[in-house]
C-alpha positions in Angstrom: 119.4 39.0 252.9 121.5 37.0 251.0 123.8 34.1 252.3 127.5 35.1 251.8 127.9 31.1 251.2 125.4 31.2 248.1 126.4 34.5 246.6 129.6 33.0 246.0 128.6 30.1 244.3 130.1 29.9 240.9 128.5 29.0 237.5 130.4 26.0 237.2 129.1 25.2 240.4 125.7 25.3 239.5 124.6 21.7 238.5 126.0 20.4 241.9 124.6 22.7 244.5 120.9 22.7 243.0 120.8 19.1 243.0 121.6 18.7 246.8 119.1 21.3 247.3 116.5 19.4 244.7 117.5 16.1 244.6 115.4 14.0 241.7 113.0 17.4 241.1 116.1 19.1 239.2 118.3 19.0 236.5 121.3 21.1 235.7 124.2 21.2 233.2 126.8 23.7 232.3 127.3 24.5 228.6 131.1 23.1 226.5 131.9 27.2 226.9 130.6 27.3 230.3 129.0 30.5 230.1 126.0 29.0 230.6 123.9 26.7 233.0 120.6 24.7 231.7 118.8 23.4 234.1 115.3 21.6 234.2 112.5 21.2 236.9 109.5 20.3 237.9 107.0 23.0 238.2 106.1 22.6 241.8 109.7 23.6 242.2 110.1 26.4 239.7 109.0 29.4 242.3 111.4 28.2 244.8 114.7 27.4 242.2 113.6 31.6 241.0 113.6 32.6 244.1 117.2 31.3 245.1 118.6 32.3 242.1 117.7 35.7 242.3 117.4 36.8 246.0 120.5 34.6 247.4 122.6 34.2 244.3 121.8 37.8 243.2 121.0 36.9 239.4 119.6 39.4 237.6 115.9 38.4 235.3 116.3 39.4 231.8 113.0 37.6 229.9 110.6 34.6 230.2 110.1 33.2 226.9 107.0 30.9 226.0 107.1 28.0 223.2 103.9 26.0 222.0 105.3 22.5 221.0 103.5 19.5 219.5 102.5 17.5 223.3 103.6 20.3 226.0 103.9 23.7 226.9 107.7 25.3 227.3 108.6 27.5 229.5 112.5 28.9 229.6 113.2 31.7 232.2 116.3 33.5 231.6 118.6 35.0 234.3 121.8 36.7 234.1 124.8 37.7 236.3 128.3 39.4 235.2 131.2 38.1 233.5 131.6 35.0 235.9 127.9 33.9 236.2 126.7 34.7 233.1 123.6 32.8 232.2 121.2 30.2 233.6 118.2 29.2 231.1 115.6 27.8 233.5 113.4 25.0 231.5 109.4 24.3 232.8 107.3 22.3 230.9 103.5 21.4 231.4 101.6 19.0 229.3 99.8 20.8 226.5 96.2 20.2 228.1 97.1 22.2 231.5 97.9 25.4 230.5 99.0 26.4 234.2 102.2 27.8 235.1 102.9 28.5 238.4 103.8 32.6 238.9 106.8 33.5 240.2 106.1 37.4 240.0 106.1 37.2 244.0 109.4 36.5 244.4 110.9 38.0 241.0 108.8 41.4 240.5 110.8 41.8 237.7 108.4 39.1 235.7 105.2 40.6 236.9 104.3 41.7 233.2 106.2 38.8 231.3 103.3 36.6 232.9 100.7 39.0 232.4 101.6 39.1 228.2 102.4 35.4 228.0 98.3 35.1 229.5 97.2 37.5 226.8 98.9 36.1 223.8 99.2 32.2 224.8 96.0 32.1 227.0 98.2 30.4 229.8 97.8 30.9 233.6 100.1 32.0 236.2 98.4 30.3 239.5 99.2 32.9 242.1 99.3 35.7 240.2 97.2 38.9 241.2 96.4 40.4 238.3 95.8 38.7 235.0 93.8 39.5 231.6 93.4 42.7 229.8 96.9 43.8 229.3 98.2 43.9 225.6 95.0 42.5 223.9 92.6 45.5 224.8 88.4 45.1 224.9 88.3 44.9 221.2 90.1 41.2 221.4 87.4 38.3 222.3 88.0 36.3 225.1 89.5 33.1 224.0 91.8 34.8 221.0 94.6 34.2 221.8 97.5 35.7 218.9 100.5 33.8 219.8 99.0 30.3 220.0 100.2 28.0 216.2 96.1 27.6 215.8 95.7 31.5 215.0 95.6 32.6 211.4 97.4 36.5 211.2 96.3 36.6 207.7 92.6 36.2 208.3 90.2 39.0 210.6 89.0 37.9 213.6 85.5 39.1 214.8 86.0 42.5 217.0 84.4 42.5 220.4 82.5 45.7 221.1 83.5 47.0 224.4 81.1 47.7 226.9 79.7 51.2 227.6 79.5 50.9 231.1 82.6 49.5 232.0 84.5 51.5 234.2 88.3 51.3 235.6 88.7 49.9 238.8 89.5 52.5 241.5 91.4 51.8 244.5 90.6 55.1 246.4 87.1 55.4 248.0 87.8 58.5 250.3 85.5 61.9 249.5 86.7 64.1 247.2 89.0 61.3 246.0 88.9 61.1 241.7 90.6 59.3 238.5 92.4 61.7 236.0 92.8 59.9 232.5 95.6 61.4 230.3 95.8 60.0 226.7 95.4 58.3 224.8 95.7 60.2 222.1 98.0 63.7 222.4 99.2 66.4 220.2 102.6 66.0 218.0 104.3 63.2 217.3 103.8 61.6 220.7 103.0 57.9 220.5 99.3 56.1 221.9 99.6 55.4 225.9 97.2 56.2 228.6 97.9 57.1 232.4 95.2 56.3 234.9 96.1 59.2 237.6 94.0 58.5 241.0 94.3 61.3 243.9 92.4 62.8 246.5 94.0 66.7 246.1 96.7 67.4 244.2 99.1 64.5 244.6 99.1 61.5 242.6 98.4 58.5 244.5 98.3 55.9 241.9 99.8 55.8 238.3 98.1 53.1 236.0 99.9 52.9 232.6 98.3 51.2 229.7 100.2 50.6 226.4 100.0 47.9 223.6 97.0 50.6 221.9 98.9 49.6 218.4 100.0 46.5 219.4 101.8 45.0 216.3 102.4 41.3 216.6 106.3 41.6 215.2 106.8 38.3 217.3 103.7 36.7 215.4 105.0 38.1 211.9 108.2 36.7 212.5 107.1 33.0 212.3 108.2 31.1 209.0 109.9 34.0 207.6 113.5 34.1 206.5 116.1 35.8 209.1 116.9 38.3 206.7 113.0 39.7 206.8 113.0 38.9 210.5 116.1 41.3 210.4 113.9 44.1 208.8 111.3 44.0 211.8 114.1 43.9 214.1 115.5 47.2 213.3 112.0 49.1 212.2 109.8 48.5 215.4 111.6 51.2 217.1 113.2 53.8 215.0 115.0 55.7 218.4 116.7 52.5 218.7 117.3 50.7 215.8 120.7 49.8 215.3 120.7 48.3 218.9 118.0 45.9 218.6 119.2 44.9 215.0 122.6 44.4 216.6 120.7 41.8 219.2 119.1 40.4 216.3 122.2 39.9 214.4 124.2 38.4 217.3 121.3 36.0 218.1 121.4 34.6 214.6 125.3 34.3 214.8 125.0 32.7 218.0 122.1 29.7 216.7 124.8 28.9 213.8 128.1 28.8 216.0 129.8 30.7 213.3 133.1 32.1 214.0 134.1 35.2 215.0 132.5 38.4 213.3 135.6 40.0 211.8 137.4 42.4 214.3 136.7 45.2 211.9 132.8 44.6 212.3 132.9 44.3 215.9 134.6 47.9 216.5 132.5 49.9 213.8 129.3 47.5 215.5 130.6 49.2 218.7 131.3 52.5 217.2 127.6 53.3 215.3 125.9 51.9 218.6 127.8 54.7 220.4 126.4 57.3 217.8 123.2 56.2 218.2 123.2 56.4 221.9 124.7 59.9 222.1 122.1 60.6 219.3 118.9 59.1 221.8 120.5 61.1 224.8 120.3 64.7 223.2 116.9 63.8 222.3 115.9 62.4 225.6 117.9 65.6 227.5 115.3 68.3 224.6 112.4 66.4 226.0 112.9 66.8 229.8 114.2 70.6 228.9 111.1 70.8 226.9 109.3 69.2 229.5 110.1 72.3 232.2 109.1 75.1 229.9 112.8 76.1 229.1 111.9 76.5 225.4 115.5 78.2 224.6 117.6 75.1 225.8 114.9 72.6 224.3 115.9 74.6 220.9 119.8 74.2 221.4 119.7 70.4 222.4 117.6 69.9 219.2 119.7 72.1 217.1 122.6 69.6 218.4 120.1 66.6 218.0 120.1 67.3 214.4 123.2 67.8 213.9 124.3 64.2 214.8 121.2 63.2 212.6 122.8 64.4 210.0 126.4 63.3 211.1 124.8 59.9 210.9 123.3 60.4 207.6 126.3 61.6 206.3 128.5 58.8 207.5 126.3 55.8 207.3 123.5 56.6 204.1 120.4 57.2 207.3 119.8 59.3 209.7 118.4 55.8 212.0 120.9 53.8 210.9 119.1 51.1 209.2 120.5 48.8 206.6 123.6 48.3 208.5 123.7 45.2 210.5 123.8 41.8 208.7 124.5 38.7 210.4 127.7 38.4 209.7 128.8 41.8 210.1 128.1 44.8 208.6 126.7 45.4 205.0 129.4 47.9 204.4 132.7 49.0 205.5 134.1 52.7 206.0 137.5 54.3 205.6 139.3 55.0 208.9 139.5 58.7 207.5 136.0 58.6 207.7 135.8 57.3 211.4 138.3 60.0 212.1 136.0 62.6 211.0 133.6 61.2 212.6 134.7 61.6 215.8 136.0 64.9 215.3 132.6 66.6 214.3 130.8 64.5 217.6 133.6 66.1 219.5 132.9 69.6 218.7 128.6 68.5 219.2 130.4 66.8 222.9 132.2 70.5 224.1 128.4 72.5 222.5 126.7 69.9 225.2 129.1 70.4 227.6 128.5 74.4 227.4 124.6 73.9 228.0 125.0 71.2 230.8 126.8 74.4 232.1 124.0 76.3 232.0 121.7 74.1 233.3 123.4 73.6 236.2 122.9 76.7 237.6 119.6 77.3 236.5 117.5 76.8 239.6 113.8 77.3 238.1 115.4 74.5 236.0 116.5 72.4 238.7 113.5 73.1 241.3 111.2 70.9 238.8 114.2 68.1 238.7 115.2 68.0 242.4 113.9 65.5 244.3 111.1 64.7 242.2 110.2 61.3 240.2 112.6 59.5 243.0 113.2 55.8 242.9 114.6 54.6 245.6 117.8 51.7 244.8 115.5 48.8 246.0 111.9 49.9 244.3 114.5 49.9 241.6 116.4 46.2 242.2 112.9 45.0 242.8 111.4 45.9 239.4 114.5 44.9 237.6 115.2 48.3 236.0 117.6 48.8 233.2 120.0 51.4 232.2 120.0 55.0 233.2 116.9 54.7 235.1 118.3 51.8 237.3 122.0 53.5 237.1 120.8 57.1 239.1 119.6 54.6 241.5 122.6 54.1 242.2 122.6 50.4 240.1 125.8 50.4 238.2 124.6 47.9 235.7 125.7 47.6 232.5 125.7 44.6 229.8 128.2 46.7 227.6 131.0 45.8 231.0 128.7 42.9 233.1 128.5 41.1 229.8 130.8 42.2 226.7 129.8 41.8 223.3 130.8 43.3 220.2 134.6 44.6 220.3 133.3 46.3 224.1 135.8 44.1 226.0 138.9 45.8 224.6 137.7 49.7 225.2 138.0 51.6 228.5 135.0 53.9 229.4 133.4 55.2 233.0 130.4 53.6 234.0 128.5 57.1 235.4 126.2 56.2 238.0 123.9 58.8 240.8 122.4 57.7 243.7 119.4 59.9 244.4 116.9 58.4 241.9 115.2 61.7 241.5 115.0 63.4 237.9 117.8 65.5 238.0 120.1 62.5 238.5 118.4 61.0 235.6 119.2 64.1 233.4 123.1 64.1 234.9 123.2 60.6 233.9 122.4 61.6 230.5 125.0 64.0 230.1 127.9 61.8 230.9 127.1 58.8 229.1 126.5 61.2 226.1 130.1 62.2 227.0 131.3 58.6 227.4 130.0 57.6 223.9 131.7 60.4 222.2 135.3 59.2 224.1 134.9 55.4 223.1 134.3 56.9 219.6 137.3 59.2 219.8 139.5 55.8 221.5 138.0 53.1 218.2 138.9 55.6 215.3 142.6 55.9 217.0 143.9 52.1 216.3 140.7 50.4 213.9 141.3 47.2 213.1 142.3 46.5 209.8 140.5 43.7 207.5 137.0 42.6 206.4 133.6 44.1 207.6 131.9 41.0 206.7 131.8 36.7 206.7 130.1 35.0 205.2 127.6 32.6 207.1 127.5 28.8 206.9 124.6 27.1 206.1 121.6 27.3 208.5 121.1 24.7 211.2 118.2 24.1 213.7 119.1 25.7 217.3 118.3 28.8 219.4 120.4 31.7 221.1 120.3 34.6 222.9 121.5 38.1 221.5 122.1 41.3 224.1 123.2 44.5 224.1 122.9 47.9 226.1 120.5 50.0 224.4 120.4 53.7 224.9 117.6 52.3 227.2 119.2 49.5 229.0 119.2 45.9 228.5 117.6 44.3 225.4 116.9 40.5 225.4 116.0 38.9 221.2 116.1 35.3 221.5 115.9 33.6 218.7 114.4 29.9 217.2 115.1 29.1 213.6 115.0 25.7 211.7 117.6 23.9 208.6 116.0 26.4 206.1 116.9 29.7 208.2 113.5 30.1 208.8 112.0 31.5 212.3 109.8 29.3 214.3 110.2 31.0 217.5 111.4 35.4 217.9 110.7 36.9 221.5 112.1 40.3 222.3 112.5 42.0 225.2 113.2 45.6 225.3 114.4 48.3 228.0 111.0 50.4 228.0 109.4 47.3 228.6 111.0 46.7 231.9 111.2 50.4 232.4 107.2 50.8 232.2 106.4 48.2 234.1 108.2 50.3 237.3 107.5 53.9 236.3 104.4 54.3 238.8 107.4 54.1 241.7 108.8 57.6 240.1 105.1 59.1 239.4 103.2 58.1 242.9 103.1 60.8 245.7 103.9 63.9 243.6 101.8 66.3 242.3 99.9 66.5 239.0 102.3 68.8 237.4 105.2 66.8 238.2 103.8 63.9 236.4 104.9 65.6 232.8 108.5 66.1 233.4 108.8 63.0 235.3 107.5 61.0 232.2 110.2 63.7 230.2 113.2 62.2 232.8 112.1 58.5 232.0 112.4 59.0 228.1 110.9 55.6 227.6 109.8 54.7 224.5 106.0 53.2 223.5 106.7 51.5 220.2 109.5 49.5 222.1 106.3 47.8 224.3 103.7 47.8 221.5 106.3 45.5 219.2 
């Protein structure tokens, strides 16, 4: 439970409340804008400063970011709250020749697969934690490469292990008649490489094992010593469904490391404006897929017909159908007419009444709904526990959402609903669809009423050495790119973050205790994406 006393404690009254609790073990300071606390400890306190924040303060855990320097280890844990807490940066460091961190996954679930990547790719160790090694690097990787650390060379081949023929998963279930059904890798169409471990004894799943990173890319490695503006290109190619989101993050982390001024007002609102399109864009894709998903071929067809139709909206308005090309730091890398925006949001409103007309349909279609209804459910705690982001977390009744909690862009100055369900199940995950698709078509419809006028674009000072932290609300939730760069505007240090990321790690609460053919359409309700995790 938290303590009414601590849950009121302000960000500005931060610095003095954890040293009384930690006196000489901690150090806190508030930022000049005070929207944001550092503070500094000791590890031997870093579990119980975590635990505070989160469980009595009610701070939210958005990444864990790892940085190799010269003589020590550095670890910064990032937390967020709303508009009055903001953020607390939470600095560990441990000499270089102890590579042990102690694991706060026990008291912050949320950062149960944060610690499991940062062992892979930095060969540290999370004392405490239950479950460490083979999670991105696969059996191919020897022991002891480690990708992330400054000694290893990307450009040269490392010696590939061969795995082991006898090696066998680890099963949980020894009752008779109890077996392991392995879906994927590999599947038919376009769908990416992930494999589910599915152990039962009968028909129900008892225990969902997901296992990603198959095409692990190492954008995070590429990124080192390369000029923001390449940096820029991974940022908005490693996950096409998404892309003008995380280059948005991008962009606003790079802004943010210079301290430049304001990105002109224009920028901000057509920024806000193309990351609507793109959500209402993922949504009809995501809504196909679950229709798709329950055999209701005809209504898969008309959500794809309408899919397409914003594709090529986008195409039309912007040059691609993704949206690439368009963020710079800065701004934008072009402007548009506000006769353009205006048809614009005309054409998505006549796509908007189309969706409205099958969500009509839908509705009353009860094959349809028997497959959605009180299947896949999370409940709103499974859900606070993992730290789930966006629609997921939202039809559990978790009405979260860094476009309101933490405004960037030109979202502070337009109104919109903030749709949330509280049954967890599938269905409330497809009715959460529907009416932010809906909401994203009226913030459109409100920006191309009274654009600002002026440039779309400023220019950038020079580069100086410094970090930052850029957010957004991607169609998927909450997306984290934190940034490092030196005086030459070159990247020493890119971590990302992204929605499916979280999202995967608590997806075995929606798929655990139903039955095998559940398990499709309750992957279909999730819409989570694979190349978001294997980045």
């Amino acid at each position: 439970m938290k303590s009414k006393t601590d849950n009121n404690i302000k960000l500005s009254d931060l610095p003095r409340a954890l040293s009384s609790r930690w006196p000489d073990r901690v150090r806190a300071s508030l930022a000049p804008d005070k929207l944001l606390c550092r503070i500094e400890c000791h590890p031997a306190e870093l579990t119980g400063v975590c635990e505070w924040l989160s469980s009595k303060l009610g701070y939210r855990f958005a990444t864990m970011i790892i940085e190799e320097a010269a003589e020590d280890w550095v670890g910064q844990y990032i937390f967020y709250g709303g508009r009055e807490k903001a953020f607390v940066y939470l600095t560990v460091r441990q000499v270089k020749s102890d590579k042990s961190f102690p694991s706060i996954s026990k008291v912050v679930h949320a950062a149960d697969w944060h610690e499991r990547e940062a062992e892979d790719l930095f060969g540290l160790v999370f004392a405490g934690h239950p479950r460490l090694n083979d999670f991105v690097l696969h059996e191919e990787w020897p022991e002891g490469v480690n990708p992330m650390k400054r000694e290893f060379n990307a450009k040269e081949p490392y010696l590939h292990r061969e795995a082991k023929p006898e090696w066998r998963p680890k099963a949980i279930l020894h009752e008779p008649g109890a077996f392991m059904m392995p879906i994927g890798p590999v599947y038919a169409g376009a769908a990416e490489s992930v494999h589910f471990l599915l152990e039962t004894v009968g028909e129900d799943v008892v225990r969902t094992i997901p296992r990603l990173f198959y095409k692990y890319r190492g954008v995070e490695k590429i990124a080192e010593g390369q000029p923001v503006e390449k940096v820029l290109l991974l940022a908005e190619r490693f996950s096409g469904s998404a892309a003008f989101a995380h280059s948005l993050a991008f962009c606003q982390a790079v802004e943010g490391t210079m301290g430049a001024d304001e990105v002109p007002r224009r920028a901000r609102e057509l920024r806000v404006l193309l990351a609507e399109l793109e959500r209402m864009r993922h949504h009809l894709s995501a809504i196909e897929g679950i229709c798709s998903s329950t055999g209701l071929a005809v209504a898969a067809s008309q959500t794809g017909i309408l899919e397409e139709e914003l594709l090529r909206l986008s195409a039309e308005f912007t040059g691609h159908r993704y949206l690439f090309g368009l963020n710079i730091p800065g701004g934008l890398s072009r402007d548009f007419t506000n006769e353009e925006c205006r048809k614009l949001a005309r054409k998505i409103n006549e796509i908007l009444k189309k969706l409205e007309e099958l969500q009509g349909m839908l509705r009353y279609s009860s094959s349809f709904l028997d497959r959605l209804e009180e299947v896949g459910i999370i409940s709103r705690e499974g859900a606070m526990n993992y730290g789930l982001v966006g629609p997921v977390a939202r039809a559990c009744g978790i009405r979260h959402d860094l476009r309101r909690a933490l405004p960037y862009a030109a979202y502070d100055s337009v109104q919109f609903s903030l749709p949330a369900e509280r049954e967890g199940d599938g269905y409330a995950r497809l009715r959460l669809l529907f009416q932010e698709a809906e909401q994203s078509a009226n913030i459109i419809a409100q920006l191309t009423r009274s654009l600002a006028g002026g440039n779309v674009y400023k220019q950038m000072d020079k580069f100086s050495s410094g970090s930052a932290l850029g957010w957004v609300e991607a169609p998927l939730g909450a997306a984290f790119h934190w940034l490092r760069i030196d005086d030459n505007g070159r990247v020493v240090r890119y971590d990302l973050t992204t929605p499916s990321f979280t999202n995967w790690h608590g997806f075995h609460l929606a798929a655990e205790d139903f039955a095998f053919q559940d398990f499709p359409i309750i992957l279909a309700t999730f819409g989570l994406s694979v190349a978001e995790s294997d980045r």
